[in-house]
N, C-alpha and C positions, 0 to 999 in steps of 0.2 A: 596474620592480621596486624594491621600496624600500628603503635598505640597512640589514640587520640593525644598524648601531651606533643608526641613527636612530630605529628603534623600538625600542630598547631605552632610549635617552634619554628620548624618550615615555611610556616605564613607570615611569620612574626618576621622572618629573617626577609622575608622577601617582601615584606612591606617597608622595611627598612631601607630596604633599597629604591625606594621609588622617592620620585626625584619632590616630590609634596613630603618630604621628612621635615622641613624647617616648618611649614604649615601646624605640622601637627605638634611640634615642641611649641609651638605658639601657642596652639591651644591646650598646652599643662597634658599632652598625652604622652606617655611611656611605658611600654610594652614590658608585662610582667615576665622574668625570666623563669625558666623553667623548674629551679631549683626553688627559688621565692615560691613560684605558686606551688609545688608541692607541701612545702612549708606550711605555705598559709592550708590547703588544704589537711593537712594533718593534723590539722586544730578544731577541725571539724568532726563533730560525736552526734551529733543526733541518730535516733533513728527512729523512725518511722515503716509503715507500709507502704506509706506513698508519701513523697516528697516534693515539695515544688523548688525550685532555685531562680534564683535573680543574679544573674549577671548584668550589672550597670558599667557601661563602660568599658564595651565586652573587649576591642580589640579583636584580635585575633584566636582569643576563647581558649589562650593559654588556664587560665583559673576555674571553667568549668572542667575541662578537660583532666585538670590536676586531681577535681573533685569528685569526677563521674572515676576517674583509673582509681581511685580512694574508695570508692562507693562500692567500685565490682571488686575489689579484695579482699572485702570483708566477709568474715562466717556469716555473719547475719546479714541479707542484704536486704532491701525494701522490694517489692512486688514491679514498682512502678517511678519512675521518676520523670518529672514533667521539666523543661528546661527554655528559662528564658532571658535572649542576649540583647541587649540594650545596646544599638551603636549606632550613632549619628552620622559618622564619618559612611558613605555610600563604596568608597574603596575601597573597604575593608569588607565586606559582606563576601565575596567569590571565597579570601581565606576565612570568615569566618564560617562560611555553609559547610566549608570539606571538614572542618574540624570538628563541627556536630554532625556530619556524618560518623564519623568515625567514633565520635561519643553513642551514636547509635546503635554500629555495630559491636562496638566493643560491650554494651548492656547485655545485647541481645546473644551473646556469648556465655554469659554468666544467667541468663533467666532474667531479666531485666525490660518491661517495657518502658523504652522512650519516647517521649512526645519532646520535640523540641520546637521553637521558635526563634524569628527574630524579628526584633521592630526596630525599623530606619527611623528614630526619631529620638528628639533629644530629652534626655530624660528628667529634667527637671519640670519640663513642661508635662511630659506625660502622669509624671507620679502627680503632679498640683493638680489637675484636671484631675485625675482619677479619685483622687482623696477628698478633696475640695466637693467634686459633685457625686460621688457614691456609685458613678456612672462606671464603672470599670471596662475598658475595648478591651483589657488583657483580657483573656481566657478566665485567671482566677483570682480575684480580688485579696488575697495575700499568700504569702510566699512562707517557706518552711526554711530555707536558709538564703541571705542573702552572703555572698561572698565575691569583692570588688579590690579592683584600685583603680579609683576616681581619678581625673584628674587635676591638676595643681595650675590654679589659677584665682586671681583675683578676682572680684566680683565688685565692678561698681556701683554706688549704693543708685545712680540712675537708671539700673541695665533692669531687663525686663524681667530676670532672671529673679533678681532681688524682689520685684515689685512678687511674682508671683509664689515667693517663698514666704513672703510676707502675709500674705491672706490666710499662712498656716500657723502662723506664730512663729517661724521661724527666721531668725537674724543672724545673720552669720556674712561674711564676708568674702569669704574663698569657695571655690565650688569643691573641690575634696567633701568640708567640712557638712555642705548640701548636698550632696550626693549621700553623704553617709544619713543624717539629719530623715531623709526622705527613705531611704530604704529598711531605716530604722521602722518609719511609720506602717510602712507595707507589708514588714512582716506579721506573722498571726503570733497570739499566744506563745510560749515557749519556743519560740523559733531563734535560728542563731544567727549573727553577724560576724563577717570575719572578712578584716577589711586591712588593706596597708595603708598608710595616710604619714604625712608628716607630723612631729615631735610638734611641734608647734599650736600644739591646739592644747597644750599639756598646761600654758601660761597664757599670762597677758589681757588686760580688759576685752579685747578684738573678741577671742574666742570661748570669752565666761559665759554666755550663750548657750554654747553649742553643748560645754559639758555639762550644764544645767539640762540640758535637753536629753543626754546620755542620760544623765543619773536620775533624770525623771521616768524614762521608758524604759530602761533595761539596767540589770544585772550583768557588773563586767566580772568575767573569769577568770583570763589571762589576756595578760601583755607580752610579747616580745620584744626584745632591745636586740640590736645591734650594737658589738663595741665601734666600729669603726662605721662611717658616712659616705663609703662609695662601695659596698656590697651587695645591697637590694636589689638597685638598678645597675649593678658594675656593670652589663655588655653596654650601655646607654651614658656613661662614664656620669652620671649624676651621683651631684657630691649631696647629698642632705642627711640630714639625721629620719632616721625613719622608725616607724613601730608598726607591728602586727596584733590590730585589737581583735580579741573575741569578747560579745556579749548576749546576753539572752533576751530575751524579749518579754516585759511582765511579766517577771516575776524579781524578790525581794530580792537586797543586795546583799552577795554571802559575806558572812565576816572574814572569809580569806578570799585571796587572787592568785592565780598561778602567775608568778612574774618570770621568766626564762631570758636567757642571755648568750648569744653568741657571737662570733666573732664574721661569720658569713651564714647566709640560709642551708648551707651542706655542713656546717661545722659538725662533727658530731660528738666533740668536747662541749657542747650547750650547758650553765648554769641554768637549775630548777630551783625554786625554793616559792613555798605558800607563805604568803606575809599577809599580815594583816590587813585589811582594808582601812581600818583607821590611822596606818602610815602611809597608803596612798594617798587618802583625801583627809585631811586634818579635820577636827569637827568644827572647830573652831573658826575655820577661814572661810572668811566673807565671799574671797574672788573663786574659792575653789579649784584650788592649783592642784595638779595631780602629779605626787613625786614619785617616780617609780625609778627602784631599787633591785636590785638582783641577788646581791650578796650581803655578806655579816660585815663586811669592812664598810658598804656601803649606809647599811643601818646604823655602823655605830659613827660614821662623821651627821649624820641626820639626828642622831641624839645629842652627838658633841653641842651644833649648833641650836638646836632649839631647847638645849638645857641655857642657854645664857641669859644672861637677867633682862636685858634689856631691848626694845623696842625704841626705833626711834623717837615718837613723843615723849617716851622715857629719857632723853637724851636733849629734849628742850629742839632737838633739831628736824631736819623735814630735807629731801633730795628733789630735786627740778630738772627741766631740761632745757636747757640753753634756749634763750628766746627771739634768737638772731638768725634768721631764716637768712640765706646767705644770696639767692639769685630773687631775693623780696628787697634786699636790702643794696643793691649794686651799684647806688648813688655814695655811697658813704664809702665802702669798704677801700683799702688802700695797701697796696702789696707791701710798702715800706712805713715804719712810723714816722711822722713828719708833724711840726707843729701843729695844735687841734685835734688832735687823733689820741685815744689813746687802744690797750690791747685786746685786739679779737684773738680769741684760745679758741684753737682746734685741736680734736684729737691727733694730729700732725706733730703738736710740740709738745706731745708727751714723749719724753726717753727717760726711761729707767726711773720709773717712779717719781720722778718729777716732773715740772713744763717749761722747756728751755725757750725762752722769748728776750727779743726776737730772734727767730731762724730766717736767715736773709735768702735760702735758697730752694725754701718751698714754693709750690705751687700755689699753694692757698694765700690769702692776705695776709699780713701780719696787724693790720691797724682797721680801726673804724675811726670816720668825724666825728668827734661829738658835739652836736646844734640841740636845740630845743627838742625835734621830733624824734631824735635817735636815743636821746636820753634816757625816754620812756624802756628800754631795750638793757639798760646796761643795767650793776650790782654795783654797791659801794667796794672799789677794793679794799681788799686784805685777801688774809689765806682760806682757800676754800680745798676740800677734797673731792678732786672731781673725776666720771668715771667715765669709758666712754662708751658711747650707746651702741656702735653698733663694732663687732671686730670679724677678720678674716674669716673663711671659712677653715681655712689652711693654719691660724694661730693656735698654739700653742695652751696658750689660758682665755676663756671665757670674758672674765671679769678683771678688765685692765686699767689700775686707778692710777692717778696721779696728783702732787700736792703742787698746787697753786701759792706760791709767797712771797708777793712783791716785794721791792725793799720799797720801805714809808717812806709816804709823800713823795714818792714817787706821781702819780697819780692818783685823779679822786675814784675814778669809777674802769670798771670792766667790763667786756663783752664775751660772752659765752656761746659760742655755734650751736646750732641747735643739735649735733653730733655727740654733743656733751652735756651729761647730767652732772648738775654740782649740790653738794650739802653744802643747808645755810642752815642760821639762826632767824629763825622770821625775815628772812630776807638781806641776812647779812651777813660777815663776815663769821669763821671760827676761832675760836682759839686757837694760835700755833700749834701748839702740839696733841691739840684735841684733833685738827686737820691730820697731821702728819702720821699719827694714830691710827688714824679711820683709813689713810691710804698702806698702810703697812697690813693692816687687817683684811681689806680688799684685798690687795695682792697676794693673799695667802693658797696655797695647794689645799685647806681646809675648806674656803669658802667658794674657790672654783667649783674642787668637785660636788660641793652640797647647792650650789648654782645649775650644774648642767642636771641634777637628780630630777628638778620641774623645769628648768629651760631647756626647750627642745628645739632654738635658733638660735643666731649668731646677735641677735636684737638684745641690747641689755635696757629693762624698760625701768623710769624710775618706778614701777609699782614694783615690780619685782625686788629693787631694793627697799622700798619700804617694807616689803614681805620678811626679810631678814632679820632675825637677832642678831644683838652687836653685846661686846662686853661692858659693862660699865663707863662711866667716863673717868675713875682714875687706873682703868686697866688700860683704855686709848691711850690716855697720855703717856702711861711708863710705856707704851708703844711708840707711843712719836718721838720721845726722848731718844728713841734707836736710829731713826732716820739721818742718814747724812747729807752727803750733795747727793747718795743716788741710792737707790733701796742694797740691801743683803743681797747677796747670794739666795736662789729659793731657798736651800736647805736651810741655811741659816736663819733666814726669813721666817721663815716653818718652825723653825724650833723658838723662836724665839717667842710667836705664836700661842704655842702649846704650852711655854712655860707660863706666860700670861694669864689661855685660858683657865689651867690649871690650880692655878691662886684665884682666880676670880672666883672658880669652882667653888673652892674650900672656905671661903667669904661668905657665899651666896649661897652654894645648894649642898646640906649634907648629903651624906651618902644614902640617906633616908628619903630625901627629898623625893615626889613622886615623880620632880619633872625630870630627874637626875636619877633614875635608877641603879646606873653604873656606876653612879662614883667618879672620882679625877682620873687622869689618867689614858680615857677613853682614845683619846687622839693617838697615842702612840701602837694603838691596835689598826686603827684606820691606817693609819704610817705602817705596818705590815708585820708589828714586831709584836709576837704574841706576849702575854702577861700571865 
């Protein structure tokens, strides 16, 4: 007998091959591989005598299949399990029928009755109607575990999709994010979710929503991380950051989370550790950022930084985003500067911690006119630290800053892409070495990695750096005093950093201090050298 994950692999592979694959990566689908949905199935504990399942976005039914081979392994099995695959795509159904067959036989092997189903329809509509009117066509109006990988697509606030998620209270932007949202609702009481979905729902205003709406319904257990961004979906070569959430359905939040960590879904060197829930979700934080950590190195640069004293309004200052929409603005812009014009900064003329302008051989403009309407648009020059919003997927660091320092009277005013977030002072310039400061601290291996702990995309948003603790502002400046025509070497960059925060420490937080548990020093454990 052949085991249902295998021929569902088989279907997956041979849907691949069909010549509608650019169709379906349009529409945000991506066939879970074999190893992933084992994974995600192995996350799955409930047990019951009878069980219902929700496959939304079923595919080719690699994830029930993982779940039902899970289900019949176990000493304890349940009596009965009922099974239901959500798939809109009509092309998929011939591979997804043989795979619930074989989920069939493979029960009925082990003592196991299976009722399976499938519905040709798209599932946002299905779950709004069904919730919305109480009227349930499914067979049984809520489900014992749902386990899915949605797919990854945007959601326009005009599409019908939105309207109809809307009548449920739910906002959300992306359909992963509705998929998830909606199956949440479906489930009964104590039932489980166990979903793959992108990093990105982890930050960022877009998706404060969504986890408002997790942390209102359920109980999360574990997270999975991936070290590396092309393992999940590696046959499918999709590069993202991704996670494997499990959570329960109504009932309270535990004060721990299993957080696990590996480097591919077969790894079987995976970091475990129960962390705290109040280091996932800060009590404190308005937007609800969810930082998930795996390891002791991880914890202690997330103490490092949010031991530091300061908050930007602490700091007199405030970070924006360039307000030079570039194909809005195609009357003014000008590839070279030329009288009337002065500088448009793109993340382009960032090198090496500074912003080299003009650069005569970019693609991007070097110059805007400035007239009466364009004016509205620019910043009084001087020196700004500015960072940029959005970087590779392929780069190296996260959070890539650069200082801004004209020489005086040069020009009166600047222009900022909107590529580019800059710190001001109410709207204006910084102090030199306050600027120079704030870019040497950005560029640190301390505040990458405690940036990627809740950024879970390549998008650096200014909330997220308003989110930040920074050191004081006479720790900035004996920082900016470092800077030359171009940053440190990392390491040196890095130590220079730590020697910083570390005096700031001994200023501001004894070792007593509640916010500062650890004491000084902490950094150099994050850096890997034990104390």
């Amino acid at each position: 007998m052949s085991d249902p994950l295998v021929i569902a692999d088989i279907s997956r592979q041979s849907l691949k091959n069909k010549p509608d694959q650019e169709r379906r990566a349009s529409l945000g689908q991506f066939f879970t591989p074999p190893v992933t949905a084992r994974l995600m199935a192995s996350m799955s504990t409930l047990s019951r005598e009878s069980i219902r399942l929700l496959d939304a976005g079923a595919g080719a039914g690699a994830l029930t299949a993982a779940w039902v081979a899970q289900i019949c392994s176990r000493p304890q099995r349940p009596k009965e399990i009922s099974l239901l695959a959500v798939e809109i795509d009509e092309s998929f159904h011939d591979e997804l029928k043989r795979t619930l067959k074989a989920c069939e036989r493979s029960c009925m092997a082990v003592g196991i009755y299976c009722h399976w189903k499938i519905e040709l329809e798209d599932f946002i509509t299905m779950a709004v109607h069904s919730i919305d009117s109480d009227l349930f066509r499914i067979e049984s109006s809520r489900f014992d575990v749902a386990i899915l990988n949605p797919p990854y697509k945007k959601l326009r606030s005009d599409s019908v999709s939105r309207g109809l998620l809307h009548r449920l209270g739910i906002e959300t932007s992306n359909l992963y994010t509705a998929f998830v949202s909606l199956a949440l609702l479906l489930l009964d009481s104590g039932g489980e979710l166990i979903a793959i979905t992108p990093r990105s729902f982890c930050n960022g205003p877009y998706f404060r929503p969504f986890r408002r709406h997790l942390l209102r319904h359920a109980s999360i257990t574990h997270v999975h991380l991936f070290d590396t961004r092309n393992q999940a979906f590696r046959d499918d070569k999709v590069l993202q950051e991704n996670v494997i959430l499990r959570a329960v359905k109504g009932v309270p939040q535990q004060p721990h989370v299993l957080i696990s960590q590996s480097r591919s879904p077969d790894d079987p060197l995976a970091i475990k550790n129960y962390v705290r829930f109040d280091r996932v979700l800060k009590k404190d934080d308005p937007q609800s950022f969810f930082h998930l950590v795996a390891d002791d190195n991880g914890h202690v640069v997330a103490q490092t930084v949010e031991s530091l004293p300061c908050k930007l309004p602490d700091l007199e200052l405030t970070v924006s985003t360039g307000r030079i929409v570039d194909f809005r603005a195609k009357q003014w812009l000008r590839m070279q500067p030329s009288e009337g014009t002065v500088p448009l900064i793109y993340p382009a003329h960032f090198e090496n911690g500074v912003v080299l302008w003009p650069k005569p051989h970019i693609r991007k403009p070097n110059a805007i006119l400035l007239d009466e309407r364009s004016a509205a648009y620019m910043v009084p020059a001087g020196p700004y630290a500015l960072v940029r919003r959005f970087s590779s997927k392929e780069e190296r660091r996260r959070v890539v800053a650069a200082v801004f320092d004209p020489s005086p009277s040069s020009f009166s005013v600047v222009g900022f892409e909107n590529h580019v977030n800059y710190f001001h002072r109410d709207g204006n310039p910084l102090d030199r070495l306050l600027a120079r400061g704030l870019v040497i601290f950005l560029n640190s291996t301390l505040v990458d990695t405690y940036f990627r702990q809740f950024n879970g995309h390549t998008q650096v948003n200014a909330q997220d750096l308003r989110a930040l603790r920074y050191p004081d502002r006479n720790a900035l400046i004996a920082l900016g005093r470092c800077l030359g025509d171009v940053l440190p070497e990392q390491d040196a960059l890095d130590t220079l950093v730590e020697e910083i925060i570390t005096q700031n420490e001994s200023q501001h937080s004894p070792a007593t201090d509640s916010r500062n548990p650890a004491g000084p020093g902490r950094l150099r454990v994050a850096q890997g050298t034990a104390e």
